[in-house]
C-alpha positions in Angstrom: 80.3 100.9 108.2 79.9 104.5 106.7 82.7 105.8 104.4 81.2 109.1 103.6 83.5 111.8 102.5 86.5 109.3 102.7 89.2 108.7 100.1 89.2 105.8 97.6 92.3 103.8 97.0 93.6 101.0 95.2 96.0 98.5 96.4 97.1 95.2 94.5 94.3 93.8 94.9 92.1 94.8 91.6 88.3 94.1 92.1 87.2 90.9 90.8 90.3 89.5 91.5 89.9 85.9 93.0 91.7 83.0 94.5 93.2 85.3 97.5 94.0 83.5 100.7 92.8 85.5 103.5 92.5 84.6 107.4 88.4 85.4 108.7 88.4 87.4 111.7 85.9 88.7 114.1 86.6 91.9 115.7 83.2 92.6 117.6 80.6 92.2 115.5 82.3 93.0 112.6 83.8 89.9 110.1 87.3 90.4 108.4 89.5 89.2 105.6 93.8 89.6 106.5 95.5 88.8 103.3 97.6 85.7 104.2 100.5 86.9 102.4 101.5 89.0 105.6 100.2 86.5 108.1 103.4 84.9 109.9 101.7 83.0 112.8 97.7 83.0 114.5 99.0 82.4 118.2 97.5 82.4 121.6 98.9 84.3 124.2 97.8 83.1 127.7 99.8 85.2 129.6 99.8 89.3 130.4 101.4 90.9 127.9 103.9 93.2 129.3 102.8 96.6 129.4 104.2 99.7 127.5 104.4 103.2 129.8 102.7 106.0 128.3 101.8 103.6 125.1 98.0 104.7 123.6 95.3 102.5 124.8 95.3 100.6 121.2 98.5 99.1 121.9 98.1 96.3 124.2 101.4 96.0 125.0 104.9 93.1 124.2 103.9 89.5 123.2 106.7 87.2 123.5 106.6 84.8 120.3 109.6 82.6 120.4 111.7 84.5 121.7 110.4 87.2 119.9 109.1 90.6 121.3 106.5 92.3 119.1 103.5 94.7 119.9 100.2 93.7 120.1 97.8 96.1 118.4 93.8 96.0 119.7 92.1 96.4 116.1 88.5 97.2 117.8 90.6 99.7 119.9 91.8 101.0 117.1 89.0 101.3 115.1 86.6 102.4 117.9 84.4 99.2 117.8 83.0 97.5 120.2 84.6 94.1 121.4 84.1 91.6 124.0 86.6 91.1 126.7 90.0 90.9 125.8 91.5 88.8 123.2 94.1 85.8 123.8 94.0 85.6 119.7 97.0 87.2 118.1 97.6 87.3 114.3 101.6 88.1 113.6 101.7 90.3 111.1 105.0 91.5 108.8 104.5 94.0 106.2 106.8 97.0 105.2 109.1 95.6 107.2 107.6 95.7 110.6 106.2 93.2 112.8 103.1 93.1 114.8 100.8 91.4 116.1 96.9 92.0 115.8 94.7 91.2 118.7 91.1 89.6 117.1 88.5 88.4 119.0 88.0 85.1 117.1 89.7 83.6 114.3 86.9 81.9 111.8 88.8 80.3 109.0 91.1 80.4 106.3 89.6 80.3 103.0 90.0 82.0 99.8 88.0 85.3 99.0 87.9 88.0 95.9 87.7 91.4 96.2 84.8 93.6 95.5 84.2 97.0 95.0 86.2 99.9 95.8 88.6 100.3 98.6 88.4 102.8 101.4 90.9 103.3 103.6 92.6 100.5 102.7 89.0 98.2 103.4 87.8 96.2 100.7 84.0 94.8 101.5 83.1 91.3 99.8 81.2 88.6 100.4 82.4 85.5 102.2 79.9 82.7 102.6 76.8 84.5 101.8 77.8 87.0 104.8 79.7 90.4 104.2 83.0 90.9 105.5 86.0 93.6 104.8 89.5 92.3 102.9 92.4 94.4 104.8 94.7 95.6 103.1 97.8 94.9 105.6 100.3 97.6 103.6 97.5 100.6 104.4 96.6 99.2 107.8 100.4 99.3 108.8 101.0 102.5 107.5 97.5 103.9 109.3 98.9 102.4 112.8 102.7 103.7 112.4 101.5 106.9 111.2 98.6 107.1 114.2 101.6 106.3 116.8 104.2 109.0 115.6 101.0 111.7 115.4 100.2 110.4 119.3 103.9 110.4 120.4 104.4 114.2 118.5 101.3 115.5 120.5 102.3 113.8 124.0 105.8 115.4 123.6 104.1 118.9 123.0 101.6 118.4 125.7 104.1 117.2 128.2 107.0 119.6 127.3 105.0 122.8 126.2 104.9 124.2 123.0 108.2 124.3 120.9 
């Protein structure tokens, strides 16, 4: 993946840092690190998720975990990639004090991973096994979705109400 042009952060993570637990994820063809300190729960979800009106197409719509009713987030949607058919794979996430969960299309492993190189936007690329993958930051990806809704829910308002 191309990050011309984009910004370069750090996170807690310092490069060269090792003995990180991280969850391996697929999302299309693409392999992925989730820290595990955010992880809650890797469920499966065999039934329709109930479906959010006028929600953007990344949001999948209400998983009910326990009890417990949290939006499920497409990360290929997202992230414009391509995936396979849809995911039964969730990975609960809580970070900044939100909960979500992430739709994957497999789950690998969980195994320990360092980070390498620079981070951009909030992607850290190492290798995992002799095969490249990118370490997620979860704060920066929570903060990227939240800020993506409000900016979707701001324009739909304007669009469907006229300008202010």
């Amino acid at each position: 993946m191309a990050h011309n042009g984009e910004t370069v952060t750090t996170t807690r993570m310092e490069p060269g840092e090792f003995g990180k637990k991280a969850l391996i994820l697929k999302v299309g063809n693409e392999r992925y690190g989730l820290l595990l300190d955010n992880v809650v729960e890797v469920f499966e979800t065999n039934t329709d998720l109930m479906c959010i009106p006028g929600a953007p197409a990344w949001i999948l719509g209400l998983a009910n975990n326990h009890g417990r009713v949290v939006p499920v987030v497409s990360l290929g949607v997202f992230w414009e990639l391509e995936t396979g058919s849809r995911s039964n794979h969730i990975v609960l996430v809580e970070c900044e004090d939100e909960s979500y969960g992430l739709a994957v299309d497999r789950i690998e492993s969980m195994d320990t991973v360092s980070a390498e190189g620079p981070e951009v936007r909030g992607r850290r690329r190492c290798w995992h096994h002799g095969a490249l993958l990118e370490l997620i930051d979860p704060t920066y990806l929570t903060k990227e979705l939240f800020a993506r809704l409000d900016s979707e829910q701001s324009h739909a308002q304007v669009d469907g109400h006229g300008a202010a």
